[in-house]
Each structure stands twice: as C-alpha cells, then as structure tokens.
C-alpha positions as CSV (number, residue, x, y, z in Angstrom):
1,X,-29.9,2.1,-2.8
2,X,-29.3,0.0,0.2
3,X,-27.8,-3.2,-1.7
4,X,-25.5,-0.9,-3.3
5,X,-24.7,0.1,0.4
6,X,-24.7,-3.3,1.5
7,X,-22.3,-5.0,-0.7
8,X,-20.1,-1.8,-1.1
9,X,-19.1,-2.5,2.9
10,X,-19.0,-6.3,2.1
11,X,-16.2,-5.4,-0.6
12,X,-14.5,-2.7,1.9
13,X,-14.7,-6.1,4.8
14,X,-12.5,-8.1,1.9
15,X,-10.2,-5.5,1.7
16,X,-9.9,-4.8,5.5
17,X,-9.0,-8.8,6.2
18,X,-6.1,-8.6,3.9
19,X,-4.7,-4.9,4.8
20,X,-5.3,-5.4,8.2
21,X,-2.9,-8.5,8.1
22,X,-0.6,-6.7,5.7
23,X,-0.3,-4.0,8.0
24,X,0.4,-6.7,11.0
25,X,3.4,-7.6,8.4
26,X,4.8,-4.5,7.8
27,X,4.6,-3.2,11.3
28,X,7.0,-6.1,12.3
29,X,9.6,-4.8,9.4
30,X,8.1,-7.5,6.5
31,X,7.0,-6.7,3.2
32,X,4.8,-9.2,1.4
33,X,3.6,-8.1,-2.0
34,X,2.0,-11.5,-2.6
35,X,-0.9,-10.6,-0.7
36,X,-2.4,-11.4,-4.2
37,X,-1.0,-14.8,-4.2
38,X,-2.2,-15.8,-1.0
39,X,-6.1,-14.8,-1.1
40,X,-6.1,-16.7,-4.6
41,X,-4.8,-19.7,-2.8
42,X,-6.9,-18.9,0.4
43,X,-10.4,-18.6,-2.3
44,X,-9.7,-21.5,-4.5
45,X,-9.0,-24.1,-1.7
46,X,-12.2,-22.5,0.4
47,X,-13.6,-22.9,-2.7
48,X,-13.0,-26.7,-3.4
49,X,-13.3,-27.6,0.3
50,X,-16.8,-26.4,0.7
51,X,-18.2,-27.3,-2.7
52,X,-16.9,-30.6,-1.7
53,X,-18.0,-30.7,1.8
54,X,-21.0,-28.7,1.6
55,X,-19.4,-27.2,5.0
56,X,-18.8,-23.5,5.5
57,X,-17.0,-23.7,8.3
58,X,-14.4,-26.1,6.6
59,X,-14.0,-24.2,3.9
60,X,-13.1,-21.0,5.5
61,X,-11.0,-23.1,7.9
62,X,-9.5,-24.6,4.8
63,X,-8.4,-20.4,3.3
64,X,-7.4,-19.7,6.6
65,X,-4.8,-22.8,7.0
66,X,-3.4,-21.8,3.3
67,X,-3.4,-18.8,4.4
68,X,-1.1,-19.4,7.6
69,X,1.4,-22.0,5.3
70,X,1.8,-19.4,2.9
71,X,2.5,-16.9,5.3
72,X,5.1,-18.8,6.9
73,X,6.8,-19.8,3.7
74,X,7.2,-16.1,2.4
75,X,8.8,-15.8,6.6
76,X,10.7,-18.7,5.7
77,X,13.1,-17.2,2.6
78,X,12.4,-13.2,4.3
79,X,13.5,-13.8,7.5
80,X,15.5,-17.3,7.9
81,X,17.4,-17.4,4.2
82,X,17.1,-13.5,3.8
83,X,16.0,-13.4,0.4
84,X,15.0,-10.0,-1.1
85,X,10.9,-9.9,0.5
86,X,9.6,-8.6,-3.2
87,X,11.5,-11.1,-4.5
88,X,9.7,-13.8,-2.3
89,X,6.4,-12.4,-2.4
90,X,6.3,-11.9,-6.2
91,X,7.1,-15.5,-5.9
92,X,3.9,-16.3,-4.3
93,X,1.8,-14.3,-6.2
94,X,3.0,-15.8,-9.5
95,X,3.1,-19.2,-7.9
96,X,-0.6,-18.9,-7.0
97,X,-2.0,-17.6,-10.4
98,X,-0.6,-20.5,-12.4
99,X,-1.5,-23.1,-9.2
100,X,-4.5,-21.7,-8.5
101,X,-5.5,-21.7,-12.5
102,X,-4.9,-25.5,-12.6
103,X,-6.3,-26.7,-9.0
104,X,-9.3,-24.9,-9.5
105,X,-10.1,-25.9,-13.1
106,X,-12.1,-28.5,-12.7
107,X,-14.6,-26.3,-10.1
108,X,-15.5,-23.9,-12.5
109,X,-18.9,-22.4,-11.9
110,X,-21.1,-21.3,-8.9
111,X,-20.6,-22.6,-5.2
112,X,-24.1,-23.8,-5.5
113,X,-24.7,-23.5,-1.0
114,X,-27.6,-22.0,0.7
115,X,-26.2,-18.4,1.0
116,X,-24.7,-17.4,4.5
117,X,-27.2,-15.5,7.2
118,X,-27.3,-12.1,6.9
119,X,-27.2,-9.8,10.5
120,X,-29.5,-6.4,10.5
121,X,-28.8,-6.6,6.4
122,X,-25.1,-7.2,6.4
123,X,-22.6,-10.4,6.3
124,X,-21.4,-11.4,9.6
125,X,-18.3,-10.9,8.3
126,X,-18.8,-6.7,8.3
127,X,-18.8,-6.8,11.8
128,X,-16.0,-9.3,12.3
129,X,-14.0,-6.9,10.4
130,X,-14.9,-3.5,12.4
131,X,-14.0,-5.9,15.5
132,X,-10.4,-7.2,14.0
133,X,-9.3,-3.2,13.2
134,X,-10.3,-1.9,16.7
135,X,-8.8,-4.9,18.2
136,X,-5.3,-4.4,15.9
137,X,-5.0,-0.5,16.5
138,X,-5.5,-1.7,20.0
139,X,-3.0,-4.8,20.2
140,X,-0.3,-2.1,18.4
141,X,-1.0,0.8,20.2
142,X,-1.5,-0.4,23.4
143,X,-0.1,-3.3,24.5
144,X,3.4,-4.8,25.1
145,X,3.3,-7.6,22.2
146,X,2.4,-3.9,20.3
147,X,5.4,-2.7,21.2
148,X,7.7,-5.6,20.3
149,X,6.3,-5.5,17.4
150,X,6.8,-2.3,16.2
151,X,10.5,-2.4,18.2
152,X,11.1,-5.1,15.6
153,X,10.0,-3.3,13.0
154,X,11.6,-0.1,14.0
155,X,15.2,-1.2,14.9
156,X,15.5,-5.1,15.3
157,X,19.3,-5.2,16.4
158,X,18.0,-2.9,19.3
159,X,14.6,-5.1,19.9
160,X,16.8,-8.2,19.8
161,X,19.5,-6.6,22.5
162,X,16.7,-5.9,24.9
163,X,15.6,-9.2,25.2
164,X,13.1,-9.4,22.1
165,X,13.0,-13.3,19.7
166,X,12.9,-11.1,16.7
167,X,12.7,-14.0,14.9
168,X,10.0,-15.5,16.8
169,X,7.9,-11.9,16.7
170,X,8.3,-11.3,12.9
171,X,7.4,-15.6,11.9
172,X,4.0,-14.9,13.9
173,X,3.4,-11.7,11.9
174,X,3.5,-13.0,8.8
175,X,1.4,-15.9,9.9
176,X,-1.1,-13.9,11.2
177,X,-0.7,-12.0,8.2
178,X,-1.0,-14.6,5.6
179,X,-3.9,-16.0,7.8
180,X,-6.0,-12.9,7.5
181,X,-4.9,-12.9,3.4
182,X,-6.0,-16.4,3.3
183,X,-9.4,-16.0,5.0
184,X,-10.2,-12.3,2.7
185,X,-9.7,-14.3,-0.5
186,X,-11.9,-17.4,1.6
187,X,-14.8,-14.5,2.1
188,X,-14.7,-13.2,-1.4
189,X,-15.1,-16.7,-2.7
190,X,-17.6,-18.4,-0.3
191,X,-20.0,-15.1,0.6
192,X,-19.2,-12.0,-2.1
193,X,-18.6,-14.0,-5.2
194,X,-19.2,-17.6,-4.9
195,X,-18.4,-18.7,-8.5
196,X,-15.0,-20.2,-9.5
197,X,-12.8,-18.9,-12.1
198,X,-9.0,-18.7,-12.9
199,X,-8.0,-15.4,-10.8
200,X,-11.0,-14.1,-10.3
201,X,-9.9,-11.6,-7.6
202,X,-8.4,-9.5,-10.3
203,X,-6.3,-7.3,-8.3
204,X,-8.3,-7.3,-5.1
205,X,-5.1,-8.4,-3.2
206,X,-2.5,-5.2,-4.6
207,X,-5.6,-2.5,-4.0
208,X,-5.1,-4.3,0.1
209,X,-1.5,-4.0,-0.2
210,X,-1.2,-0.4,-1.4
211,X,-4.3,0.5,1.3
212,X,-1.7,-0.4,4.0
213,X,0.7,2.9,2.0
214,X,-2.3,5.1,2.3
215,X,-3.0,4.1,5.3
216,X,0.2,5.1,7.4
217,X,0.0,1.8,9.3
218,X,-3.0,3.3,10.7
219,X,-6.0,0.6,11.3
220,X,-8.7,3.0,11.4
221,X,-6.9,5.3,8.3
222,X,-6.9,1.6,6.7
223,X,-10.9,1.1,7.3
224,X,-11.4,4.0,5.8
225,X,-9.5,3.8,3.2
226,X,-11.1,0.2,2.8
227,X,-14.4,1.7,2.7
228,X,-13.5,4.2,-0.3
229,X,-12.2,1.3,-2.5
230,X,-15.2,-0.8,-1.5
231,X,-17.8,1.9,-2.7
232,X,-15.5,2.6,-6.0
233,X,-15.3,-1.0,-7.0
234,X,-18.9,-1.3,-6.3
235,X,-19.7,1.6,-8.6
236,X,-17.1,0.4,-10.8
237,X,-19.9,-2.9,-11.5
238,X,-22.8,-0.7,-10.8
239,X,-22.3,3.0,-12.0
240,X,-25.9,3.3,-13.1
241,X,-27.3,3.7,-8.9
242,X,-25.1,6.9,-8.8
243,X,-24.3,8.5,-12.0
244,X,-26.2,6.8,-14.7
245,X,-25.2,7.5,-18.0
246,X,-22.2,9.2,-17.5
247,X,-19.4,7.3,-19.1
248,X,-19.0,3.3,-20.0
249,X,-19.2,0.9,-17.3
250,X,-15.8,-0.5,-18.6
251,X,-14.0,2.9,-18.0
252,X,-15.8,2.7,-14.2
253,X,-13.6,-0.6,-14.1
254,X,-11.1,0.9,-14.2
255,X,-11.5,4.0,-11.6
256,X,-10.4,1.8,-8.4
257,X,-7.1,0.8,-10.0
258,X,-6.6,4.2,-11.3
259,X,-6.7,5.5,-7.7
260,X,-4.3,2.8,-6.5
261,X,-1.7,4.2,-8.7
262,X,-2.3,7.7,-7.9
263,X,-2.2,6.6,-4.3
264,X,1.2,4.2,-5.3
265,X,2.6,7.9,-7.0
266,X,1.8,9.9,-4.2
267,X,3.7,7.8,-1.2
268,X,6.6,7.8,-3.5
269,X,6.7,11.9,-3.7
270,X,9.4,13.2,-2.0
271,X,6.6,15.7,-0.2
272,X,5.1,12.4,1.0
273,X,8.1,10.7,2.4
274,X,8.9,14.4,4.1
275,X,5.6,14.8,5.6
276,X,4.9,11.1,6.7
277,X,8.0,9.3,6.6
278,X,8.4,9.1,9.9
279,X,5.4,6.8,10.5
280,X,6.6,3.8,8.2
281,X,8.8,1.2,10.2
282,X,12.6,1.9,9.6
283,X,13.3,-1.3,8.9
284,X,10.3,-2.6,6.5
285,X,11.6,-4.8,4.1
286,X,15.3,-4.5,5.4
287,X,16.5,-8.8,6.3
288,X,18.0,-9.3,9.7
289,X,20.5,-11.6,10.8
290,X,21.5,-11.7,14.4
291,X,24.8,-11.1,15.4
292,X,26.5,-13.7,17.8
C-alpha cells in the first residue's frame, strides 16, 4: 500500500509545481493555457541534458531555464504585443508537441541514472513542493509584492496610477510561472517517469491548469486539489491496490480527465460564477496598455 501512497504524492508534487506557477500567473491578470507546452519542453530538454551529462542538477537546471524563456515569450505577445493570452498559449502548447516530438526523437528510451535519494520514503521533491505552496499563499497573502500582484491582477490601470511597473510585475509572473511549468515537466521526466517518448505527459499540464479553476486561486485549495488528481491518476495505472476487479484499467484512464471536465463544467455554471466569482482576478486574461 505504501508505494501506491508514495508515488500518488509524487504525482500530486508534479501537479503542485505547475499550478502553483499557474496560479502565480493568473493572480497577476495572465492566462497561460500552454502550461502543457512548457513542461513538455521543460521534460524533454531535462531529459537530453542529463542523459547527456549524466548531471542531475543540470538537467533540472536545464527544464527550469526553458521553463523561464517560455514564460517570458508567452509575456512577450500577452502583455507587450497584446495578443489574445489563449491565443498565445495554445501557441506554445502546439509548438512544443511537434518540437518536443522531433528534439526528443533520438532519446527514446529510459534515462538510464542511478535513481534520485529518497527522504523518510518520499522524493525530495514532495517536500520542496509542501514548502513552495506555504511559501506562495504566504508571498500573496501577506506581503506587499502580494499585493501588487494581485492589484495588477485586480485592476491594473489603478495598480499602475499608484505607483505599480505593471509591466515589470506581470513579466516576472509569468517567468516564475513558466519556471515552475518547466521544472514540473523536468521532475516528471528525471524522477517519476524517466523514459523518453513523444508527449508523454499526456495531459498532465491542462489537469495543472484547470486545478488552478478548482482551486479559487487558493494555494492550500490547489494542494489539495493536487493531491486528489495525484491519487486518481495513480489508481487510474494501478486500480487493482483499491478496487480490484471492478472495471478495465483503460476506463480507470480515463477517471482523472473525466473529473477535469466536470470540474471545467462546473466553474463555468452560472451558480459557480455567483458563488465564487468574486475570488478570480477581474482582470485575468484582459491585455493592458498604459495610457500616457
């Protein structure tokens, strides 16, 4: 039972990098629905630098740096050119399945590295991620870069007349944001699955993004929510440690995507939007252009 316990919190961890940093977006007023995009980029080049390597610590620096560029492309047409920000980040998602398919190629196959230290019978990475959620409730929450942040994401005409770089705020929320997208799909490839294949995350980076919905831009109502898609993907691979017998494996597949769209479907009720609306950032996904 336990490494079904164990590797359903590694699974939640991946899911906590990437909505954490999606939620770092979205609380600044940016939208980026390429979080899929960005962890296939961020696991295939973590990938190919540490096969290559044999260096850990390059590789996830490696998903992290992709991670960051990618970020700050998608702030590049949002916020500079003010291109629609589905638009863009559809962009990078389709851009990194057909890159990602042909850079990776010719790594196909296992990492082949000594396997990564485990602490009390978990990844390192677990903890890092309990750490990173306290640490963004508290950043957001509590402190004055929280504020601007959310005063961007809120009303940015009325951040930018009381003396808030909008611009400046939202570029280092989306790098942030594609860093911590970057360094999930780095984790998935290097520790939870270390074996190269063309989009192997299969959805991993839209169950993040609509986690962030769920979550109410909540950290700790995202962790949660991280840790019910990380047990239902687990069971969705192993069904037989809970319920053996009790329908195919293949239909188990499909459970956690089948709860992202009930989740998707239930945000977009107008008893939802009644209820909860007030917690999502006014200006999410809106462009902004400063007036002179």
């Amino acid at each position: 039972m336990w490494p079904f316990i164990a590797r359903s919190l590694e699974a939640a961890t991946i899911f906590t990098f990437a909505g954490l940093g999606e939620l770092i977006d979205q609380r600044s007023g940016i939208l980026n629905v390429g979080i899929e995009g960005t962890m296939l980029f961020g696991a295939t080049f973590a990938f190919i630098v540490a096969k290559t390597t044999g260096d850990y610590v390059l590789g996830f620096a490696a998903g992290l740096l992709i991670g960051a560029l990618l970020g700050l492309l998608h702030g590049f047409f949002s916020i500079t050119l003010g291109v629609d920000q589905v638009v863009s980040g559809m962009g990078i998602w389709i851009f990194g399945f057909g890159a990602t398919t042909y850079i990776g190629n010719p790594y196909t196959g296992p990492l082949g590295m000594k396997r990564l230290p485990l602490i009390l019978g978990l990844s390192p990475f677990f903890y890092l991620g309990v750490l990173l959620v306290v640490i963004t409730w508290f950043v957001l929450a509590k402190t004055s870069i929280g504020l601007r942040v959310r005063s961007v994401g809120e009303n940015p005409s009325v951040a930018e007349v009381s003396g808030i770089n909008v611009t400046f705020i939202r570029y280092g929320c989306v790098t942030l944001g594609g860093m911590l997208a970057g360094f999930s799909g780095a984790v998935y490839a290097l520790y939870y699955n270390p074996v190269w294949n063309y989009n192997f995350l299969m959805g991993w980076g839209f169950i993040s993004l609509a986690l962030v919905f769920f979550s109410m831009w909540n950290s700790y109502i995202l962790y949660a929510g991280a840790l019910l898609f990380g047990l239902l993907w687990q069971l969705s691979l192993n069904p037989q440690f809970i319920l053996p017998g009790l329908m195919s494996r293949y239909v188990w597949r499909m459970v956690p995507f089948i709860v992202t769209i009930v989740v998707l479907v239930l945000i977009s009720t107008d008893w939802f939007r009644t209820r909860w609306g007030a917690t999502k950032p006014e200006a999410l996904g809106q462009p902004y252009h400063r007036e002179d």
